[in-house]
VOSE-532196 format. One record per residue (C-alpha): residue number from 1; residue in three letters; z, y, x. Coordinates in pm, 1 decimal. Layout:
<atoms>
nr  rest  pz  py  px
NUM  Ala  Z  Y  X
...
</atoms>
This chain:
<atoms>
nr  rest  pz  py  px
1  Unk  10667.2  9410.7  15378.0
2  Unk  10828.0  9385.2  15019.9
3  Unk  10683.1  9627.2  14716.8
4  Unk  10926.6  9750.7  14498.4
5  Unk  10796.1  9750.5  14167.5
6  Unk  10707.9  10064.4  14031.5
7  Unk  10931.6  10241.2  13754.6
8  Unk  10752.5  10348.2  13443.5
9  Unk  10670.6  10749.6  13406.2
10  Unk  10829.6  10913.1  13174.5
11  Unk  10577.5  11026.1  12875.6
12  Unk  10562.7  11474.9  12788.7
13  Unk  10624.0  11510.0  12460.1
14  Unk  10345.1  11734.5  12334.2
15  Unk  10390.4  11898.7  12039.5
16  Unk  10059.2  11942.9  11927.9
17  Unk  9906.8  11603.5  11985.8
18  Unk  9694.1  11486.8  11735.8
19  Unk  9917.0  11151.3  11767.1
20  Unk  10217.3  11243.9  11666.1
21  Unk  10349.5  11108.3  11337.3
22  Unk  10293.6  11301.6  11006.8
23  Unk  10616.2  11554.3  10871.9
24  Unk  10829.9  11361.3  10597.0
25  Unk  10638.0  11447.6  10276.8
26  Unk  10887.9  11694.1  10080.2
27  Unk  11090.1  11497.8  9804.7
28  Unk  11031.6  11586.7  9472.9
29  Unk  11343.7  11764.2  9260.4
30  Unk  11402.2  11701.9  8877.3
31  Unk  11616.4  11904.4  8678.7
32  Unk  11875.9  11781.8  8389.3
33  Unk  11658.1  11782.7  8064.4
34  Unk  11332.8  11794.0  8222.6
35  Unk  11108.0  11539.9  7981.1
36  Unk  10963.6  11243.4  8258.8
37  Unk  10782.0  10928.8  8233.6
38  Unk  10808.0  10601.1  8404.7
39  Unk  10572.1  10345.8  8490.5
40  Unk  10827.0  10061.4  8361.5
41  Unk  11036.7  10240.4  8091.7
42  Unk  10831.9  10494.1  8008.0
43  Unk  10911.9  10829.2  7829.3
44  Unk  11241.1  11014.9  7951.1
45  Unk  11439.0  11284.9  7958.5
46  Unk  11655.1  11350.7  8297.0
47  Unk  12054.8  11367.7  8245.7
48  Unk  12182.2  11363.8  8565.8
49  Unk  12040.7  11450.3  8902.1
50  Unk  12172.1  11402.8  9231.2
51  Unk  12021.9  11477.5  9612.4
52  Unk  11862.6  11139.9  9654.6
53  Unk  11871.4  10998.5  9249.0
54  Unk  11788.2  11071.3  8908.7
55  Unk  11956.0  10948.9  8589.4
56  Unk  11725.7  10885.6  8337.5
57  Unk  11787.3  10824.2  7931.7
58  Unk  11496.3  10650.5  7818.8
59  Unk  11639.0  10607.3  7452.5
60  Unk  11825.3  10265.7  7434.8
61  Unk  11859.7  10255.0  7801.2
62  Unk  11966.4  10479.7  8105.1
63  Unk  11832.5  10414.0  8418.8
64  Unk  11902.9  10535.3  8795.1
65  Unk  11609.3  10601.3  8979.1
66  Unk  11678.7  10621.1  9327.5
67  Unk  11431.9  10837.4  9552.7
68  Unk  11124.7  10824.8  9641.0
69  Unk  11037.6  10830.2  9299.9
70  Unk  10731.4  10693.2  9335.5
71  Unk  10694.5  10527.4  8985.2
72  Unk  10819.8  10900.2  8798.2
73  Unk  10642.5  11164.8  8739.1
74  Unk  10693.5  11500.6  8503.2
75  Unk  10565.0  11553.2  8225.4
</atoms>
């Protein structure tokens, strides 16, 4: 007698589980001239701003910030 090996069940998605992985967190939106700071650069004022980056003039530099912006907060 042979055994074929058994297949693997297929696993219910249950939407409330307690297991199931956290929603994205919402990404933060700047608007042009909005004052920020950076950990790096510091203080900054927002001149461009795009869906997933920020431009940034930080005085004698400007910076793209690319999202998350983890390392940017408002002022």
């Amino acid at each position: 007698m042979v055994m074929k090996p058994r297949s693997a069940a297929r696993r219910r998605h249950l939407p409330n589980s307690p297991f199931n992985a956290d929603p994205a967190p919402a990404v933060e939106r700047f608007a042009v001239g909005e004052r920020v700071t950076h950990d790096k650069y510091g203080l900054g004022r927002i001149v461009g701003a795009e869906e997933a980056a920020v431009v940034v003039d930080f005085g004698s530099l400007q910076v793209r910030v690319v999202s998350p912006f983890d390392k940017l907060s408002k002022l």
